[in-house]
C-alpha positions as CSV (number, residue, x, y, z in Angstrom):
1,X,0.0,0.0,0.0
2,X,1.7,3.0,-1.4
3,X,1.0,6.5,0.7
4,X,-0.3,9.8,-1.0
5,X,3.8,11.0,-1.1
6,X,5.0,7.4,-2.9
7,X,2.4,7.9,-5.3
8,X,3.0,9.7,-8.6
9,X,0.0,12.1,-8.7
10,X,0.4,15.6,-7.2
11,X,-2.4,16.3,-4.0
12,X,-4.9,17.7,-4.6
13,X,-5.4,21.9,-3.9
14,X,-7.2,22.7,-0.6
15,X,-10.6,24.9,-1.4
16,X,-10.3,28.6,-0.1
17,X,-12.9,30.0,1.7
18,X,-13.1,32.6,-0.5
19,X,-12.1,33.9,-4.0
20,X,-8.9,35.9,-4.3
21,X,-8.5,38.5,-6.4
22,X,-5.3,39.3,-8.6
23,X,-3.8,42.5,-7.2
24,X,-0.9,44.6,-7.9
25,X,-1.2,46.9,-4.7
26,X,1.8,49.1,-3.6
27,X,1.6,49.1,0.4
28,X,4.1,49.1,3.5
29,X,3.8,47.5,6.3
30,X,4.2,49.0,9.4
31,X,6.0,47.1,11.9
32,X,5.6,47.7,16.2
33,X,8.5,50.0,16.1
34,X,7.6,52.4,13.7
35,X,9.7,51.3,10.7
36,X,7.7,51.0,7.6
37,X,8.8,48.3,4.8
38,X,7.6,48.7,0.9
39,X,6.0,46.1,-0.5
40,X,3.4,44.7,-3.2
41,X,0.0,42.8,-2.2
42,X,-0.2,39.7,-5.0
43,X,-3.5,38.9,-4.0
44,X,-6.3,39.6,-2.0
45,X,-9.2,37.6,-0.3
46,X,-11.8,38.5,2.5
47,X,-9.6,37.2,4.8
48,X,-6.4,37.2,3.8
49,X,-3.7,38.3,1.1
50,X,-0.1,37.5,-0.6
51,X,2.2,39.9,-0.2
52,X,5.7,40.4,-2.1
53,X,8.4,41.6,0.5
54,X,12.2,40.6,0.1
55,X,13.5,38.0,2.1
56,X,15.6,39.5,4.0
57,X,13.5,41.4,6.1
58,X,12.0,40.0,9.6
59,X,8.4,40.0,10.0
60,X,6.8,40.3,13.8
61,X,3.8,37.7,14.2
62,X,1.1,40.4,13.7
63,X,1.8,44.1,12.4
64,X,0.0,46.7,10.5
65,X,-0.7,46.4,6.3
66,X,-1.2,50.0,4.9
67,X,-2.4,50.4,1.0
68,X,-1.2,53.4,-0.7
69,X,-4.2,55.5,-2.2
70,X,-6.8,53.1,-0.5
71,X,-8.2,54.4,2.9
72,X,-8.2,51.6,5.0
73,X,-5.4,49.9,7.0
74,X,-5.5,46.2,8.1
75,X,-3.9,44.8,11.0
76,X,-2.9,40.9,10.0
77,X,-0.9,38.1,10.8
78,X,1.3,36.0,9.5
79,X,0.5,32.8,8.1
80,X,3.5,31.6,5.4
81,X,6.6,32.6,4.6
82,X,8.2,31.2,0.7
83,X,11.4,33.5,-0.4
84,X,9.8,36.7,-1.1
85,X,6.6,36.0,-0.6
86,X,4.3,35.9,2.3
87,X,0.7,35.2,3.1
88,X,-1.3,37.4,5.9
89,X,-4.4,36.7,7.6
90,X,-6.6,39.9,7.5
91,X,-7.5,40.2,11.8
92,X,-9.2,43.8,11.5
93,X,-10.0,45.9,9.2
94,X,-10.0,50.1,9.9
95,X,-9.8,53.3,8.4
96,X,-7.1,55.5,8.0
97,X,-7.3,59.4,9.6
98,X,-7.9,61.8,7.8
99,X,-4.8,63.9,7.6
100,X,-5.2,66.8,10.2
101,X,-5.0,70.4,9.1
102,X,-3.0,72.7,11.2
103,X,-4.7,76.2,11.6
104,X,-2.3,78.7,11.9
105,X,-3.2,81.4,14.5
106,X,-3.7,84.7,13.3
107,X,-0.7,87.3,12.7
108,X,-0.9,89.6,15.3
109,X,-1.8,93.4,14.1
110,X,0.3,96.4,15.4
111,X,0.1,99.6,15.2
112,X,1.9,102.5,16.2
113,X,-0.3,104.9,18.3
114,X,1.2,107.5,18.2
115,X,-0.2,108.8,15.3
116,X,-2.2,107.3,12.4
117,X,-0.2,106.3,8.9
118,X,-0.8,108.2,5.9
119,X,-1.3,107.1,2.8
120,X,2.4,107.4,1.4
121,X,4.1,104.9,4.4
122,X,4.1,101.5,3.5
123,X,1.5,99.1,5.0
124,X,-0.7,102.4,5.4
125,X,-4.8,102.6,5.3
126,X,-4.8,103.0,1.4
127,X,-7.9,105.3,1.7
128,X,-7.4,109.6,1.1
129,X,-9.1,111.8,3.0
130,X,-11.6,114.0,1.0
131,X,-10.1,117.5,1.0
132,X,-12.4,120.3,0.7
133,X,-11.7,123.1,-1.8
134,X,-13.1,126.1,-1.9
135,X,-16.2,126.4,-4.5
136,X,-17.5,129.9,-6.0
137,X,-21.2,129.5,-4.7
């Protein structure tokens, strides 16, 4: 009795849970200490994705998958490691922030009073006084 490894024919595949969908996503993942790594998602499923990432970097367990020009981040873990390719479990699934707009506070506004500026200093009220002339009524 021959085993499925003696035999000749190649196993069978194991059915996904679901579909995946042929990607070419640029993303970096963002690892616990702040260092972000480039890196390509292959493919993508509902739960999970293949990502291209050289070989020589170390992965943490868990860390943080960011798309560039998609606004979601995922937080996954790892489930294989093959040379330069890895596959991730999606665990969450969240939104980026919106990027936060500083306000600047407003300039300040001085002015000299001692007396009011003409219209001839620089930064000065830009409007002439109306001058009477005499009339011949």
């Amino acid at each position: 009795m021959r085993s499925d490894k003696e035999s000749d024919k190649a196993p069978e595949p194991v059915p996904r849970r679901e579909d995946r969908n042929a990607t070419n996503w640029i993303a970096n993942v963002r690892l616990p200490d702040g260092r972000e790594i480039p890196c390509t998602v292959k493919d993508v499923s509902k739960s999970g994705a293949k990502l291209g990432i050289p070989g020589y970097h170390a992965l943490p367990e868990s860390f943080l998958l960011r798309i560039i020009g998609r606004d979601f981040v995922c937080m996954v873990k790892l489930a294989w490691r093959r040379g330069d390719y890895v596959g991730v479990r999606i665990e969450r699934v969240g939104k980026v922030a919106p990027p936060r707009v500083q306000v600047a506070a407003p300039e300040p506004v001085t002015t000299s009073s001692d007396r009011p500026p003409t219209i001839d200093e620089p930064g000065g009220v830009g409007i002439r006084s109306r001058r009477r002339k005499p009339t011949s009524f």
